[in-house]
Rosetta silent file (secondary structure, phi, psi, omega in degrees, C-alpha in Angstrom):
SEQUENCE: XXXXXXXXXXXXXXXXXXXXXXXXXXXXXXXXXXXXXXXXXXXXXXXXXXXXXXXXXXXXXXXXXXXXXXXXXXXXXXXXXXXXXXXXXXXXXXXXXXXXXXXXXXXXXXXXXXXXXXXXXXXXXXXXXXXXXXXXXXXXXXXXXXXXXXXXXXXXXXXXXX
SCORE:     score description
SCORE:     0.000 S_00000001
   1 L     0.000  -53.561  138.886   -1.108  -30.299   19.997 S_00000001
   2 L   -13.900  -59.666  177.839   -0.972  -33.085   17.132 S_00000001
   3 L   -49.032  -49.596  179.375    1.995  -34.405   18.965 S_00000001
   4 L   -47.337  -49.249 -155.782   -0.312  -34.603   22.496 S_00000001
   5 L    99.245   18.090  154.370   -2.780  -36.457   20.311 S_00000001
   6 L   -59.240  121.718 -171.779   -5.362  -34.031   19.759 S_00000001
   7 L   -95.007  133.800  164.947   -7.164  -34.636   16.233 S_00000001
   8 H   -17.950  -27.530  175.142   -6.939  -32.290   13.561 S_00000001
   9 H   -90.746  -17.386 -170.350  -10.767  -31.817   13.883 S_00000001
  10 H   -75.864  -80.540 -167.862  -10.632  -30.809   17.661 S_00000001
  11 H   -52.674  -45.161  170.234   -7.695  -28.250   16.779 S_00000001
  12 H   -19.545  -56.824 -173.954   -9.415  -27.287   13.360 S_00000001
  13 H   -63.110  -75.913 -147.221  -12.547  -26.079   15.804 S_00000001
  14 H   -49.890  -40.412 -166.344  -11.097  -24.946   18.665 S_00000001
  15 L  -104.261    8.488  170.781   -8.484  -22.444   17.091 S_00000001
  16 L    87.921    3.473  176.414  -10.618  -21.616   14.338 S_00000001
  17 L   -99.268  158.399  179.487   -8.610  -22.839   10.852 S_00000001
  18 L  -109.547  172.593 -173.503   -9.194  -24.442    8.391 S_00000001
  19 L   -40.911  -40.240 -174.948   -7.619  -28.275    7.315 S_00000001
  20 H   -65.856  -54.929 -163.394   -5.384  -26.702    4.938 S_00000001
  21 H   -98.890   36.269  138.393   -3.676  -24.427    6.959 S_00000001
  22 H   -97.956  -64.494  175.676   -3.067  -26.827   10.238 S_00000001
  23 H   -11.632  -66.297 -170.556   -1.807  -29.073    7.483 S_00000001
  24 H   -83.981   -9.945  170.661    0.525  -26.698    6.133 S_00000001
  25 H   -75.829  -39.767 -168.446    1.817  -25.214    9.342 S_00000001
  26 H   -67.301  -23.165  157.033    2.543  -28.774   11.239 S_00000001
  27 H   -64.042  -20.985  168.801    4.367  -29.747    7.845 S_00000001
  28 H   -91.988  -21.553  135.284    6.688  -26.786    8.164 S_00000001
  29 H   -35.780  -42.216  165.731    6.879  -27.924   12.202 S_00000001
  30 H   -84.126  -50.693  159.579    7.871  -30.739   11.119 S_00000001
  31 H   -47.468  -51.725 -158.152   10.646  -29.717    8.416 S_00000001
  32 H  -124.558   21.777 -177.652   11.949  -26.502   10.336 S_00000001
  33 H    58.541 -166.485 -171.859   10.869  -27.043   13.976 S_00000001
  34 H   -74.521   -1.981 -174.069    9.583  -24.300   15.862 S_00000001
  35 H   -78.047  -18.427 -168.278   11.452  -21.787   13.925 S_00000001
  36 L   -82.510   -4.115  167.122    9.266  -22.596   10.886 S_00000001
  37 L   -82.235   -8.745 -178.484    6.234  -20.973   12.192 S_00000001
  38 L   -75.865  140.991  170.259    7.806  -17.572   13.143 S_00000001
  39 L   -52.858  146.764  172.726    6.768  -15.076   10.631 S_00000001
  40 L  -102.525  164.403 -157.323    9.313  -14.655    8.003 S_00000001
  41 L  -100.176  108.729 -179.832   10.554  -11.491    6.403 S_00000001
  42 L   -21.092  137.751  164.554    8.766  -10.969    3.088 S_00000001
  43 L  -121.193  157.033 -176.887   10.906  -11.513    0.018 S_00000001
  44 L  -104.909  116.616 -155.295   10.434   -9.453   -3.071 S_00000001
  45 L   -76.716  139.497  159.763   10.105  -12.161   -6.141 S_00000001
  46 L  -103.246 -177.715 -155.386   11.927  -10.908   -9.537 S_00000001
  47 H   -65.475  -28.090  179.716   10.850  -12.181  -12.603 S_00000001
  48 H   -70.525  -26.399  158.198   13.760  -14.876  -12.336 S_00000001
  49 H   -53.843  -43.037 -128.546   12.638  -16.206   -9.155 S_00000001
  50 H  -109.020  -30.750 -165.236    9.064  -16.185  -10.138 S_00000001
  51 H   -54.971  -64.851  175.373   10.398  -18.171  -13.512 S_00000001
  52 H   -35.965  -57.650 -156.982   12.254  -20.743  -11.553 S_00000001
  53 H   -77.459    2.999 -176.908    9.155  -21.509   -9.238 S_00000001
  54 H   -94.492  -40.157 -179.080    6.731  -21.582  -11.915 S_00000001
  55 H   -67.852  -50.012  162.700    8.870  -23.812  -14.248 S_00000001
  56 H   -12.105  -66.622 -167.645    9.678  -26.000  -11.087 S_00000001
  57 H   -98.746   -2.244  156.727    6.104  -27.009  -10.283 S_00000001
  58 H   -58.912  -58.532 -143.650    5.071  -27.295  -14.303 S_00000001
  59 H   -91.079  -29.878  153.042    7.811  -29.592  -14.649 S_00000001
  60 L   -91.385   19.262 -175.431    8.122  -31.715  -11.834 S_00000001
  61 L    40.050   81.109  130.795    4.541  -31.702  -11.134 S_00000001
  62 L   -88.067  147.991 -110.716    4.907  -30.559   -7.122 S_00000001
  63 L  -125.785  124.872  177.235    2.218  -29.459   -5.049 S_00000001
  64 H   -28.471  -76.750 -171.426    1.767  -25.574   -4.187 S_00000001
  65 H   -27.240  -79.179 -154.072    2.352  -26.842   -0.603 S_00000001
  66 H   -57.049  -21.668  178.069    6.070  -28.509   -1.511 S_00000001
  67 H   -77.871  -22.851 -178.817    6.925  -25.288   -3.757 S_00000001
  68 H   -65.087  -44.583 -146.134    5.753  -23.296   -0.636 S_00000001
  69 H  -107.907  -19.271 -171.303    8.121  -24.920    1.653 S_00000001
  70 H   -82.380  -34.745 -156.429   10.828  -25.246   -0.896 S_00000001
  71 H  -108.460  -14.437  174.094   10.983  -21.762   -2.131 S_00000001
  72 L    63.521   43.510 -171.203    9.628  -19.869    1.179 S_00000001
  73 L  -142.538  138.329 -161.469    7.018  -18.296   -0.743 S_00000001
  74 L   -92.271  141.776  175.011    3.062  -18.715   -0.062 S_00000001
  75 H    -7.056  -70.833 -159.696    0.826  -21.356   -1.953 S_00000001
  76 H   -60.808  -26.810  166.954   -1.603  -18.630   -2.680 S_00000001
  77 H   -50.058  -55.772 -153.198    1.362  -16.556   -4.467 S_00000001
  78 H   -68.926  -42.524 -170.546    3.119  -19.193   -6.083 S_00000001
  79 H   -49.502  -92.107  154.993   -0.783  -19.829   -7.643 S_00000001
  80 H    10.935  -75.846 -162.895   -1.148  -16.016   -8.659 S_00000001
  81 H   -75.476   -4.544 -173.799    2.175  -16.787  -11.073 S_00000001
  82 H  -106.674  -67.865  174.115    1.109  -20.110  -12.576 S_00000001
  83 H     2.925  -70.136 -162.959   -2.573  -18.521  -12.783 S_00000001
  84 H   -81.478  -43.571  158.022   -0.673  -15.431  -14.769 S_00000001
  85 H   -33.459  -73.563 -155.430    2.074  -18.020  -16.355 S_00000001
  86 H   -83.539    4.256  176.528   -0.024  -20.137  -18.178 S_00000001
  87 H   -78.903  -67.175 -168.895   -2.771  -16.955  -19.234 S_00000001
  88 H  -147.007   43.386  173.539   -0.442  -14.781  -20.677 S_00000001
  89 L    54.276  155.696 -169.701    2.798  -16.280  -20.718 S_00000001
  90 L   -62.861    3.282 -170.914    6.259  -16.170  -18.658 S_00000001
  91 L   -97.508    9.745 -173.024    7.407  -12.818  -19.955 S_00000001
  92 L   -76.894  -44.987  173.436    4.024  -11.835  -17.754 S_00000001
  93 L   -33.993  -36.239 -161.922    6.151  -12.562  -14.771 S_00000001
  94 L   -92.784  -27.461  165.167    8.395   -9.677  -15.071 S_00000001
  95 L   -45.752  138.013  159.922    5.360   -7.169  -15.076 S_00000001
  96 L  -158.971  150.620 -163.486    5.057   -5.765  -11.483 S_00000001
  97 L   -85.022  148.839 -147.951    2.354   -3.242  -10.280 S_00000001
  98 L   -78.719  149.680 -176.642    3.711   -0.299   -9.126 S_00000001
  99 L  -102.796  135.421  170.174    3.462    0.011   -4.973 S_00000001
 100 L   103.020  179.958  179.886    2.127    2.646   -2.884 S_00000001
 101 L   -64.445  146.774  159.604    0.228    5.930   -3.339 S_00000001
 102 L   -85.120  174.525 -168.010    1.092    7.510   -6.725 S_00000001
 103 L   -85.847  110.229 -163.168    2.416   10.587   -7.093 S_00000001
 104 H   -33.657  -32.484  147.810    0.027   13.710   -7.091 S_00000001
 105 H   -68.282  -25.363  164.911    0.508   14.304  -10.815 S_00000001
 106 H   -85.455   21.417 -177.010   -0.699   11.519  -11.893 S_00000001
 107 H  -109.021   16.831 -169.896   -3.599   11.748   -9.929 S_00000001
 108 L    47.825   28.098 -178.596   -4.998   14.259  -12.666 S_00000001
 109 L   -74.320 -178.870  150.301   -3.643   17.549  -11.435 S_00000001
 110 L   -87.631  127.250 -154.752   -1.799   19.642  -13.705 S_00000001
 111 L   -85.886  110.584 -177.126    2.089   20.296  -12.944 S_00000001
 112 L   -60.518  157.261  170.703    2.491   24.218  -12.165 S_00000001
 113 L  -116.261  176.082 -173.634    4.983   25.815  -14.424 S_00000001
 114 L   -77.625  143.139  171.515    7.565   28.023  -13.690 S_00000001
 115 H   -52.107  -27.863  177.263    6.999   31.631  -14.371 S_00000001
 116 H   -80.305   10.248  165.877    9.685   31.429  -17.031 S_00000001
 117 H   -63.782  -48.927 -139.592    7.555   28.687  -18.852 S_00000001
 118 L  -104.450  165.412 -118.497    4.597   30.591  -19.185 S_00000001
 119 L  -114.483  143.925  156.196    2.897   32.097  -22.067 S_00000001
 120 H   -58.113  -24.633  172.772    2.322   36.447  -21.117 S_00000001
 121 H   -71.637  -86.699 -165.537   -1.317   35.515  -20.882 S_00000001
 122 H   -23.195  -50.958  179.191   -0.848   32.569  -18.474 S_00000001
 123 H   -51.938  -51.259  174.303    1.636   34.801  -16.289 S_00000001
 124 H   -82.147   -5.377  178.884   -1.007   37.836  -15.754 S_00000001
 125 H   -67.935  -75.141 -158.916   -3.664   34.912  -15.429 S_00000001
 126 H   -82.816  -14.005  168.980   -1.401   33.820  -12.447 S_00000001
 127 H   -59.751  -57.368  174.720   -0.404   37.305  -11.205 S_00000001
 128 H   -36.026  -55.885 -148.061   -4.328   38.188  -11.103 S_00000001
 129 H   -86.391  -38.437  167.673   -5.099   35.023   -9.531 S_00000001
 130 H   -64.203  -51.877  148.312   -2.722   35.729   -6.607 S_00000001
 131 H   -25.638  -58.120  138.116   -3.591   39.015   -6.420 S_00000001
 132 H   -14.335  -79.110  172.024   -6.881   37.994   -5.785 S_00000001
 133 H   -36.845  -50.039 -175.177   -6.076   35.535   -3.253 S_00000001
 134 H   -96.767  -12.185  144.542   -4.393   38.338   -1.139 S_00000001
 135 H   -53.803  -26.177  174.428   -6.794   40.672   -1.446 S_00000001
 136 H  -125.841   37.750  123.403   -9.785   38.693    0.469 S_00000001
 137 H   -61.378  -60.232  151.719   -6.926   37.490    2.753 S_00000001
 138 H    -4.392  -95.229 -174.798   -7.063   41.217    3.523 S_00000001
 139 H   -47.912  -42.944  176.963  -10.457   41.642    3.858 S_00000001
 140 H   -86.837    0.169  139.322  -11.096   39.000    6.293 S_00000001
 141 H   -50.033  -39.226 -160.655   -8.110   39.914    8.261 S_00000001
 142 H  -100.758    4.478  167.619   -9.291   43.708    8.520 S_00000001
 143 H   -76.409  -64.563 -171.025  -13.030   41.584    9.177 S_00000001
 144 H   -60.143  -43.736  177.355  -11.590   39.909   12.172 S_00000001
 145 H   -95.449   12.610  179.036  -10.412   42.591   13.496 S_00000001
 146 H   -87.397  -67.844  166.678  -13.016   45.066   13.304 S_00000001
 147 H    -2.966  -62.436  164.984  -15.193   41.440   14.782 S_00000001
 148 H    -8.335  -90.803 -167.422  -12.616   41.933   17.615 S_00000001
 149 H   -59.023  -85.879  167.983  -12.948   45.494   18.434 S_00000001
 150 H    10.343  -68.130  153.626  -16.243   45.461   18.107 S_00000001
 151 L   -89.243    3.406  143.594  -16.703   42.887   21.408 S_00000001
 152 L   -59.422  -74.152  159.941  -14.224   44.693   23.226 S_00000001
 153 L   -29.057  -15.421 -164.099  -16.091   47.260   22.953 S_00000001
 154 L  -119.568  -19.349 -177.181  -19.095   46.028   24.043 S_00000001
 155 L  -110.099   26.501  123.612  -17.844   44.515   27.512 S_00000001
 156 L   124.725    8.916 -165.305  -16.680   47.817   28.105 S_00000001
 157 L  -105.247  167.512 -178.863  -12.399   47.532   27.377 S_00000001
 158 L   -79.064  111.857  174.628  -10.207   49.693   24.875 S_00000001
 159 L   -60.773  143.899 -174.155   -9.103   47.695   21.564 S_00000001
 160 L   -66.388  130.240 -156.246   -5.427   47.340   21.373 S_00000001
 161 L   -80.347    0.674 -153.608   -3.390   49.795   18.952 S_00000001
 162 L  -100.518    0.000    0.000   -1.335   46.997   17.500 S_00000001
């Protein structure tokens, strides 16, 4: 639309963006054509990548934007590591927070052990505790079906021997 001759404040409105980011897409329109606006397939930065682009824009003094466009990694990222660069130093880079759900022990259960693990206490502790379990499985099993019978019975049919 910039090409048509539509001003930056027109498009700004109409589509709802802000200055920055019609800026930084029509400069990557203009560098990579129409290809440069298709999303691109995340890349996962290691600490030497992260090194590179941080020493890169310390040293040549370049603009989030041109490290954005150079390195195909976003502004607001590329920030994030000079943010965390110049805070607590480049070996900060190489930290990375772990992704995803964690894993249900660490989540503050306790890890069952194996019966051959366990202490003779712990073992009739877990014998008991099972025991338990299947005993007022039981009960509400022979509860349902007495429940059952019970309104069989009442609209007038035989309960079933099984």
């Amino acid at each position: 639309m910039l090409e048509n001759g539509f001003s930056r404040n027109y498009i700004e409105r109409r589509f709802g963006i802000s200055g920055e980011l019609l800026g930084y897409l029509w400069t990557r329109y203009r560098s990579e054509g129409p290809t440069g606006l298709l999303k691109k397939q995340n890349v996962r930065a290691d600490y030497a990548f992260k090194l590179e682009v941080v020493r890169d824009v310390e040293e040549n003094n370049i603009t989030l934007l041109d490290a954005s466009l150079k390195y195909n990694a976003s502004a607001s990222q590329i920030k994030v590591w000079l943010k965390v660069a110049r805070t607590q130093g480049y070996d900060a880079l190489a930290i990375t927070r772990p992704r995803g759900r964690p894993p249900k022990n660490a989540m503050g259960r306790s890890r069952k052990k194996k019966p051959e693990e366990m202490t003779e206490l712990e073992r009739l502790r877990y014998e008991n505790e099972c025991l338990r379990a299947e005993n007022a499985l039981l009960k509400k099993v022979k509860a349902l079906v007495e429940a059952r019978d019970a309104r069989l019975k009442e609209i007038g049919r035989k309960p079933s021997k099984n």
